[in-house]
N, C-alpha and C positions, 0 to 999 in steps of 0.2 A: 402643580402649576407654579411657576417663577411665580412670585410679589414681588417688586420692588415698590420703595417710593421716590417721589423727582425727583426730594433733594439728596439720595444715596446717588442715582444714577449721574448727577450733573456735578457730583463732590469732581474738582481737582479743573475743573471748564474754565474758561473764562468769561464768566457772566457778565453783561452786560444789564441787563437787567429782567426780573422775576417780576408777576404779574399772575396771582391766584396764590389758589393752595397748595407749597412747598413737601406736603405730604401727602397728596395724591396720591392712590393706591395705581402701578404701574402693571401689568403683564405681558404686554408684547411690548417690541420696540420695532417699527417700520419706518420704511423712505418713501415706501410709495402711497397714494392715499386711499386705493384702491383696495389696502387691506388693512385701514384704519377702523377701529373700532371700540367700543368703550371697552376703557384698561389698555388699550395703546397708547405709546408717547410716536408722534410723529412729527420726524426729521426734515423738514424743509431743505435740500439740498442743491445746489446750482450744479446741473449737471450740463453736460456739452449737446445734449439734443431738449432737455427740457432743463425748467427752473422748479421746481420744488415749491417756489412759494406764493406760485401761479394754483394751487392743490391746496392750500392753507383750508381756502373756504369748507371743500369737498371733505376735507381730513374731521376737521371741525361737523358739517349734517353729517357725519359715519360717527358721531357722537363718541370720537376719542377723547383722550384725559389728557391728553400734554401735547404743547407743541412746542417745537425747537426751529428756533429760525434766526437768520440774521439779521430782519427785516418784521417789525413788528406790525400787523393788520391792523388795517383803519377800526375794526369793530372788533369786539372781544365778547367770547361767550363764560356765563360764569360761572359753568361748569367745566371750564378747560382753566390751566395749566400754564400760560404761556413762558417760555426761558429765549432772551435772546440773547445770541454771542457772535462772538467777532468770524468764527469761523465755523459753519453748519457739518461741513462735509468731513474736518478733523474732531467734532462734535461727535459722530456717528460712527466712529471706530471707539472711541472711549464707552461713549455709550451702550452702546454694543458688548464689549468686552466687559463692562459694569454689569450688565444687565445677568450676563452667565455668568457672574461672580470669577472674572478675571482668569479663567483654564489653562489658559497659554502660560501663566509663570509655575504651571506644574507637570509644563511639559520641557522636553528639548528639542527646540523646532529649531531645521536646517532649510534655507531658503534657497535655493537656484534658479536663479537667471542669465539670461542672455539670450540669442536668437535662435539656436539650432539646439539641442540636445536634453533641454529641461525636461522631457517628460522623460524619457530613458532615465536619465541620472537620478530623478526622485523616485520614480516607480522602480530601479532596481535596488536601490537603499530600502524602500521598503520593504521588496522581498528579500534579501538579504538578512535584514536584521529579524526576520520572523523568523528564516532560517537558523538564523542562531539561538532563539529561543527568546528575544527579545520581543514584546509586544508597541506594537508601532504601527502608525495611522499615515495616509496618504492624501495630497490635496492635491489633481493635477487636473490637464487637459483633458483626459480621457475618463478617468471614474476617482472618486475619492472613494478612504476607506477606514474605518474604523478596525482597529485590528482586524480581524476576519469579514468583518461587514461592509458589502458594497453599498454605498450611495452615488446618485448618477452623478453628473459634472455638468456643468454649461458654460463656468468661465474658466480660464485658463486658473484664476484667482480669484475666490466667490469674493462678493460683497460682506462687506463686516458682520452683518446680520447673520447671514449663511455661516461666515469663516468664523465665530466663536461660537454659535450653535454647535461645529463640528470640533471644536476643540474641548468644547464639553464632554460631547459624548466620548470621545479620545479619553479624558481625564475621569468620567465615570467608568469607563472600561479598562483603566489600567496603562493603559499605554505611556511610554513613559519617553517616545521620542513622537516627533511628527518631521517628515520630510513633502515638502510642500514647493510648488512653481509660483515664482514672485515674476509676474510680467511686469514690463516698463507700468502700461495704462494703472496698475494694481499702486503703484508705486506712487505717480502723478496724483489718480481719484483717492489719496491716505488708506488705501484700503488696508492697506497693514501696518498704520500710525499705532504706536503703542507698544508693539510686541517686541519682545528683547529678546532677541534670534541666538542661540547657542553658536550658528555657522552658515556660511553663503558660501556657494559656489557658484563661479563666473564660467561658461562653457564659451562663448564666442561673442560677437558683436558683426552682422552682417545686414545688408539694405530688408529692412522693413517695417511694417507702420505707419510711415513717413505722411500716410494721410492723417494722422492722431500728429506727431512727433512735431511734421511738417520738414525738419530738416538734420541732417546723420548726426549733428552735434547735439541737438535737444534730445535725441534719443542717445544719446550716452549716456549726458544728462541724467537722465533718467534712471539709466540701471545705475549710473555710479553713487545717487543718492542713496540707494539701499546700502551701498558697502561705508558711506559717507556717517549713516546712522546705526550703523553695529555698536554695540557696546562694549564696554575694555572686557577682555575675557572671555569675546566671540574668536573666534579664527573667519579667517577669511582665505578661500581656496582656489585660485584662477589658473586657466589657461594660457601658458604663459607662449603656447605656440603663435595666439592670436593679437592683434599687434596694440588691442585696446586694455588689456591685461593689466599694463601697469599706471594707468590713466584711472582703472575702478579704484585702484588700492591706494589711492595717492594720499587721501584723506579721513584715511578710515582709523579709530581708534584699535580693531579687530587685529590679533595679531597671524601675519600673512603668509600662507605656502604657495606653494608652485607646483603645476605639472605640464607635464610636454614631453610630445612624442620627437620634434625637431627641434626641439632649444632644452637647456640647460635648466632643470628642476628639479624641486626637494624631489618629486615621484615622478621618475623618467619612465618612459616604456618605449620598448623597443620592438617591434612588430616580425617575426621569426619566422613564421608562415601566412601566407592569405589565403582562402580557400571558398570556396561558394558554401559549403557549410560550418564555418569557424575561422577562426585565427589564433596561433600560437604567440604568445607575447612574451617579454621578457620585462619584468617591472623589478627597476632597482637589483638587477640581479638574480632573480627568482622567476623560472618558467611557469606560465599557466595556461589552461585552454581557455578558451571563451567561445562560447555558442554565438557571438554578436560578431559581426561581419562587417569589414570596410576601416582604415585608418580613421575615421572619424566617430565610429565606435570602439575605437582602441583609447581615446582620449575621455569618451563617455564611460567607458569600464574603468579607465585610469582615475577618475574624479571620482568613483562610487570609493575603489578602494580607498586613496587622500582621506577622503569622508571618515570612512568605518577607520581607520587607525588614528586618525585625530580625535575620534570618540571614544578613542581606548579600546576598541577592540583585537583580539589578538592576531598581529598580523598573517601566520599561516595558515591558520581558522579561516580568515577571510578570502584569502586566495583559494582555498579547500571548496567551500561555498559558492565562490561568485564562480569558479567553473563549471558550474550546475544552473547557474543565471539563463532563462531561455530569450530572444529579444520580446520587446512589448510590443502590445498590440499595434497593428498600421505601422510598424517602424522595420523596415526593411524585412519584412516577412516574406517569404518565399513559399512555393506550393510549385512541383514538379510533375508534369502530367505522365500518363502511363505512356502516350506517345513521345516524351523526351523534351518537352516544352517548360520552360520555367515561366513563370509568373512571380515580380514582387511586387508589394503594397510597401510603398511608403508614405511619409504623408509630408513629405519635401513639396514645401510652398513657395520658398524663396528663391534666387537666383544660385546661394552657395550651396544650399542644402541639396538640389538640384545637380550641382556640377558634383557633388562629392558624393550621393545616391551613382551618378551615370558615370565618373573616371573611376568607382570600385566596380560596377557593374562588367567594365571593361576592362579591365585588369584581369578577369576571367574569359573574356569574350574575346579569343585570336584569331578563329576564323566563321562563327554566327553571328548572327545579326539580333541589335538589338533594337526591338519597338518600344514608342512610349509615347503613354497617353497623357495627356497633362491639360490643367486648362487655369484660371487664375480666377479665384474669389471679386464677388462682384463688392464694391461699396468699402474698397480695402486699397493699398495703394496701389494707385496706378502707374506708377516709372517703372515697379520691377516687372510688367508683364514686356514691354520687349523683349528685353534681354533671358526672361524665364522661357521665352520662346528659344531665341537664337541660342544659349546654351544645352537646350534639349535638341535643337539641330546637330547642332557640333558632335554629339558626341550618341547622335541614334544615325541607325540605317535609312526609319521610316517613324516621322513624327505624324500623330494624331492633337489636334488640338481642341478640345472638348470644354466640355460646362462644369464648372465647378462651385455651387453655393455662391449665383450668380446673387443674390439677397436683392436689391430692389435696380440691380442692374440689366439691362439687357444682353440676352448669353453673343450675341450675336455682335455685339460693339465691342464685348470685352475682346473676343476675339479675334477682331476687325485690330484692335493694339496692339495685342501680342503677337499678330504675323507683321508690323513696321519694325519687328524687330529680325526677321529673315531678310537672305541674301539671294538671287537668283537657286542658288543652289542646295539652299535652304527651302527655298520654295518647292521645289522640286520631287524630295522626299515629304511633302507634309500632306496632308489631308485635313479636311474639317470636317466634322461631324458633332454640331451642337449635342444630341441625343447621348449623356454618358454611355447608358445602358449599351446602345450600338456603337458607340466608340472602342468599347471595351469588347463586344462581339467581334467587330471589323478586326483589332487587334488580333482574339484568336483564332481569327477565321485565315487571316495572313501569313501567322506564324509556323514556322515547321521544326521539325526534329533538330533539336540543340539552340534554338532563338531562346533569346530572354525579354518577355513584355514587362517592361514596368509600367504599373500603373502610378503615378503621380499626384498629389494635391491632399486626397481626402484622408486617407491612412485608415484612422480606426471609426471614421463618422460615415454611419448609414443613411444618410438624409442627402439631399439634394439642395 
């Protein structure tokens, strides 16, 4: 079992002011107060649906040892701890990271963000560098992983507490890189305040959030603070197809490459064949296959490589390997019936992800028809469900518009939005069917020999 005492954990904070015993014996460290308990230090946090220091009391009868707040309680118990400081929620990434004896500066963690690609890009760095013989851990949307060992996933980018527990076990196992998804929200709530990032890759900047963000420039904002706080000696790896590319890198001490499939970059690629099972590439001069499908997994294979050669790996080694890369889970997966039916899973939630999932879709499709099921996450932004309709119009034969982790929304309203985003002729082609399950039945009950159903939104997540 960890020990800590308060005043190891709170070294380097800026205290405002201590109130008890400074050498409190510590063994958890929590945010919520609901797993407060003696040998806890608990976190009073302002967060955007609750305050932390509404919990102080609750933290305190679950008879914890320390509390951390901004905001010091009218009563004091004098078996508790208390440390107030200027800032609770950059408190609890230090903290945190104190608590596991600091993991992360004995690892080489690569962060990737932006709107479309992050899970691809880190989950195949991952498997790449195992292939090579390198032991290396995974933080994404889908599962984390400690060299060989899965643990599940819930956020895109756990919580401090979660995220150096796992860099722990990373550093007790050997692992000596981490490839990790740094969301915008991860960035804003400091969740990964602290950590000195070996390398960021930038995939794209496209409409979403915007209920968190509220508007396209806060959510730049946002991602470009991570490349803003690199430190000298990180590289910094962007997309320079997309047009916010050189906006991330503007401030970053990180020193900066490029790639791009239609602009001018250190790692160009150039796309040779397309095919419903692969595409032949040309990167920098050097032919490779790749198992991953669609120009917009040409720039996702092209970032994994950038990656693995700015970590010193050897470059023909790595094109050897990543033609063995299969795609990830929910991520344009495909399954072909014995009757001549394709089915793909992707997990295209946005409006671009969407148009670039259904104009590769069609780039094979000259004379089938393609259905698609789609429907838009309840309690998330609301603008891009128009248009996530009308571009699934445009470019299907017969759209289904369904329920998707409707969370404390009603499925029926969401979808009541996303059709003011069709045209008479849009209307036309579409269908509603709330009922996933029968949305996705009705899909194959439609389809015939040579059709391609995409199914849309949820990708690799089993839940409703």
């Amino acid at each position: 079992m960890i020990t800590r005492t308060v005043s190891e954990l709170i070294q380097g904070l800026n205290v405002l002011s201590l109130r008890g015993n400074p050498d409190r014996k510590i063994t958890s460290v929590c945010f919520d107060s609901r797993k407060a308990c003696h040998g806890s230090m608990f976190i009073a946090v302002r967060g955007t649906q609750t305050d932390g220091h509404h919990f102080i009391s609750s933290a305190v009868d679950s008879k914890t040892s320390a509390v951390v707040c901004e905001t010091l309680p009218g009563t004091f118990d004098e078996d508790v701890t208390y440390v107030c400081v200027n800032d609770s929620t950059s408190a609890l990434a230090h903290i945190a990271a104190a608590f596991y004896g600091n993991p992360a500066e004995s690892i080489n963690i690569i962060g990737v963000t932006g709107t479309n690609g992050k899970t691809t890009i880190a989950t195949l760095l991952y498997r790449l560098f195992r292939f090579y013989g390198i032991k290396a851990g995974l933080i994404s949307t889908v599962r984390n992983y400690v060299d060989s060992k899965m643990f599940d996933s819930t956020h895109t980018t756990p919580d401090p507490v979660q995220l150096h527990k796992l860099f722990s076990k990373m550093k007790e196992n050997g692992c000596r890189y981490c490839f990790m998804e740094v969301s915008s929200h991860a960035v804003m709530q400091k969740r990964i305040e602290g950590i000195n990032f070996t390398g960021a890759v930038f995939t794209n900047l496209t409409h979403d959030h915007l209920d968190y963000h509220k508007t396209f420039e806060n959510y730049l904002e946002a991602k470009k603070k991570f490349f803003d706080t690199l430190p000298e000696g990180a590289f910094a790896i962007v997309n320079n197809d997309d047009r916010s590319a050189g906006k991330m890198v503007a401030d970053t001490r990180a020193s900066k490459y490029t790639y791009g499939v239609n602009s001018a970059a250190d790692y160009k690629a150039k796309v040779l064949e397309c095919h419903i099972y692969g595409t032949l590439i040309s990167i920098n001069g050097k032919e490779v296959w790749s198992k991953l499908i669609g120009e917009f997994n040409v720039l996702n294979f092209l970032a994994v490589y950038a990656t693995a050669v700015q970590l010193g790996l050897d470059e023909q080694k790595v094109l050897t390997l990543m033609s063995e890369l299969n795609t990830v889970e929910g991520r344009f997966e495909n399954y072909t019936s014995g009757g001549g039916i394709t089915a793909i899973v992707d997990y295209a939630h946005t409006p671009d992800a969407l148009a670039n999932v259904l104009k590769t879709i069609a780039s094979f499709q000259s004379r089938n028809r393609i259905l698609t099921v789609v429907g838009a996450g309840g309690n998330r932004d609301r603008t891009k469900r128009p248009e996530m309709a009308r571009i699934s119009a445009q470019w299907s034969d017969k759209l289904i518009l369904t329920s998707d982790n409707p969370r404390n929304e009603e499925p029926e309203d969401i979808i009541a939005e996303m059709k003011k985003g069709l045209d008479d002729e849009g209307m036309r082609k579409t269908l509603v069917i709330t009922d996933r399950v029968e949305a996705i039945k009705t899909a194959v009950m439609l389809a015939e020999k040579g059709d391609i159903i995409l199914i849309a939104g949820k990708g690799h997540e089993s839940y409703q």
